[in-house]
N, C-alpha and C positions, 0 to 999 in steps of 0.2 A: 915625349911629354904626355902625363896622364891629362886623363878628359877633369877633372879641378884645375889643375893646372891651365887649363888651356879657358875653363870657364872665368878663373881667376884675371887670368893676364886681360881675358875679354873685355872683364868686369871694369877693370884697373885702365885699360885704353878708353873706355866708353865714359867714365868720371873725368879722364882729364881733357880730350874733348869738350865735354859740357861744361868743365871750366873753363876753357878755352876761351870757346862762345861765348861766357856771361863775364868777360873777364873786356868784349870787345871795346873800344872807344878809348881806354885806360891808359892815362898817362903812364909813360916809365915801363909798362909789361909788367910793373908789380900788383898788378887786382886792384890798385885803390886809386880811385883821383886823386889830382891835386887842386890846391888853391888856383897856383899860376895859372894851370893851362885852364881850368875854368873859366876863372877872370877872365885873359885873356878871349874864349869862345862870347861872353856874355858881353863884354867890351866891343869885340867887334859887330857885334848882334845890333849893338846901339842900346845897351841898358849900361846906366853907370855903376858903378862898381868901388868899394870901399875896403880896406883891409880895416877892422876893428878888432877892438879886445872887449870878452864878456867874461866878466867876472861869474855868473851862473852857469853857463855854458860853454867854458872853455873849451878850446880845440887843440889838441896835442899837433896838429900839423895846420891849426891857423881859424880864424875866423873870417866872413867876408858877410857885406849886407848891398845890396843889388838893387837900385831902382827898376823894376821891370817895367815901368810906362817910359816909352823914349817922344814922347811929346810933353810939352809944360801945360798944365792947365790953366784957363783964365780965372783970375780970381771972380769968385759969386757972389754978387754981390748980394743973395738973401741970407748969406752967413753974418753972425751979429758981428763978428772979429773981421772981416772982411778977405779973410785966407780962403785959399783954395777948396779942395774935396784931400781926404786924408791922402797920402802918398801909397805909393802901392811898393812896397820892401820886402823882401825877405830876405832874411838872416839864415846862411850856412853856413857850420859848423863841423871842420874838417877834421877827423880821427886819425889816426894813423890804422886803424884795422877797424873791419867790419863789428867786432864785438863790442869794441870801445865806443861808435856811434850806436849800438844798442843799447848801451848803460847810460850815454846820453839823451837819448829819446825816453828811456824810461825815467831819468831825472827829467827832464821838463815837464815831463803830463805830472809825476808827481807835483811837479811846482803850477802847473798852471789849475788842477783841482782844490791845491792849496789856498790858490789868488781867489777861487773863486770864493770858495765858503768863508772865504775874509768878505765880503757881500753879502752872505746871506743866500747866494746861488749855488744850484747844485748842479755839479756838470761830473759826467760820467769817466772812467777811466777810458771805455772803450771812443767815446764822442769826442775827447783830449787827440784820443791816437787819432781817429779819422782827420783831425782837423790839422797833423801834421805829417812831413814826409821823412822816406831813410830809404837811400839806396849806397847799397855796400857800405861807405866809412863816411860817407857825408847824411850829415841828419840836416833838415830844412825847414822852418815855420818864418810866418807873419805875426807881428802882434797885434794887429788888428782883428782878429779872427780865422776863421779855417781856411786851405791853400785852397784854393780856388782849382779847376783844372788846368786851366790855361798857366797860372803861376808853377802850376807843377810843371805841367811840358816845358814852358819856357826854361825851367832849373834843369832837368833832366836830357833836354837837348842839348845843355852845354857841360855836362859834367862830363871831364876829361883826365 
């Protein structure tokens, strides 16, 4: 075996290792989450968990939207409506491959810089991305405003 050869094969073991590793936690052995075993991780965690359909953001292998507060709030009573504090949700948005939750991240910011100058507000493309998540084929946001950290960790410890 020539010395390329031998750099090649190197090269080519050392790629699939580091897939390997970023491949860890992954339902099925095929690189992507699924809905189910997330759910289920996020279900047992004690956050409820909803299978929905979003007409803007469809998901080729599913959509789900997640109460992350597993306590009930008491209603405040300085609210004029008499409701709670807004809920705390986020909506995931399951791809079948990493590039497909990339065209979906890039449709939402387009839509939500849309929403804004419907207002008269100008919000950035780059301030859109910070304010939502994508790990491999699941893309993640709130629509209340930008994912908090804790909303991220809480998504991201349970993607499976």
């Amino acid at each position: 075996m020539g010395m390329m050869q031998r750099g090649a094969l190197a090269c080519g073991a050392t790629l699939v290792v580091l897939g390997m590793a970023a491949c860890g936690g992954s339902g099925g052995g095929s690189g992507v989450y699924t809905l189910s075993a997330t759910k289920s991780c996020l279900q047992k965690a004690g956050y409820q968990t909803i299978t929905v359909t979003d007409s803007y953001l469809p998901g080729s292998a599913g959509n789900l939207r997640v109460r992350l507060t597993n306590t009930v709030h008491l209603l405040s009573p300085a609210s004029p409506t008499g409701r709670g504090p807004e809920q705390e949700y986020v909506f995931l948005v399951f791809q079948k491959t990493p590039a497909a939750a990339l065209v979906t991240e890039n449709k939402a910011i387009t839509l939500a810089v849309q929403s804004t100058e419907h207002y008269a507000v100008l919000m950035t493309r780059a301030a859109a991305k910070a304010g939502v998540g994508l790990t491999k084929n699941v893309f993640y946001y709130t629509t209340t405003g930008a994912l908090t950290q804790g909303e991220r960790t809480k998504v991201t410890a349970c993607l499976r």
